[in-house]
C-alpha positions as CSV (number, residue, x, y, z in Angstrom):
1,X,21.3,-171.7,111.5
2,X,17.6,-173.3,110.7
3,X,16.7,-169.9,109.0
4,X,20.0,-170.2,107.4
5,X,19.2,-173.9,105.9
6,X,15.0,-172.8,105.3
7,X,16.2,-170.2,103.1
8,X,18.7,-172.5,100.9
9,X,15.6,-175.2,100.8
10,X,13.6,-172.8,99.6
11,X,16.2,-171.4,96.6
12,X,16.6,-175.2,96.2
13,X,12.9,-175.7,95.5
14,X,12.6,-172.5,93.4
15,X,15.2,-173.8,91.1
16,X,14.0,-177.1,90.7
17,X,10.6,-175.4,90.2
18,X,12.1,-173.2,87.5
19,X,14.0,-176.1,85.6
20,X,10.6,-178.2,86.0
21,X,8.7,-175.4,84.1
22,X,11.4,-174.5,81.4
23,X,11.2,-178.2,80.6
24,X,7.4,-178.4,80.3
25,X,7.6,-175.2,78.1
26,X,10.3,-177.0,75.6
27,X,8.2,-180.1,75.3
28,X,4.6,-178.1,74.7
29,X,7.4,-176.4,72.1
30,X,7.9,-179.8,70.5
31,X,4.6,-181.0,70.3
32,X,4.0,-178.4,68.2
33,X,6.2,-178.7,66.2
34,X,5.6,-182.2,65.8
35,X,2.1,-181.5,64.9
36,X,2.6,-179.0,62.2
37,X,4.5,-181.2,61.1
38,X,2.3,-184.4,60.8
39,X,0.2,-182.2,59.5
40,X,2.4,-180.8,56.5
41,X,3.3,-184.2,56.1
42,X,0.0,-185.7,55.6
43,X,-1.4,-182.7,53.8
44,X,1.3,-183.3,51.2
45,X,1.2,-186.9,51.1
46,X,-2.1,-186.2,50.7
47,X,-1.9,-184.6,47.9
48,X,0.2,-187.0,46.1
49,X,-2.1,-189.9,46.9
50,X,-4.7,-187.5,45.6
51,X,-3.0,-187.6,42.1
52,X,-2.4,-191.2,42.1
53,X,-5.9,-192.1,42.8
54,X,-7.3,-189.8,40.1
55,X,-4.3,-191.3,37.4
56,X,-5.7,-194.7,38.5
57,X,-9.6,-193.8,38.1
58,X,-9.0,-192.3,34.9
59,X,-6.6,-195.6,33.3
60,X,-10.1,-197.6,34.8
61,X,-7.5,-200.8,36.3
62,X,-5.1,-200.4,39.3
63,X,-2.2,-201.9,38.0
């Protein structure tokens, strides 16, 4: 009976393991993802500031 309730503890702890790891590997997933997409983001943005800043130089005021 002991052997009987070892053995479920250990498929218990396996599982738990397994869900444990499959939830570490869908939040490295999401990080990222929400890297590239900061990054996208600010590279764009960038971009568009970029434009505004040369608009602005070249009227010689800022508003």
């Amino acid at each position: 009976m002991d052997t009987t309730r070892d053995l479920y503890s250990l498929y218990l702890v396996a599982k738990l393991m397994e869900l444990l790891v499959n939830n570490l590997l869908s939040l490295a997933i999401a990080a990222v993802a929400m890297e590239i997409r900061i990054r996208t983001s600010a590279v764009l943005h960038g971009t568009v500031l970029g434009q505004g800043r040369a608009q602005v130089l070249k009227a010689g005021h800022i508003f």
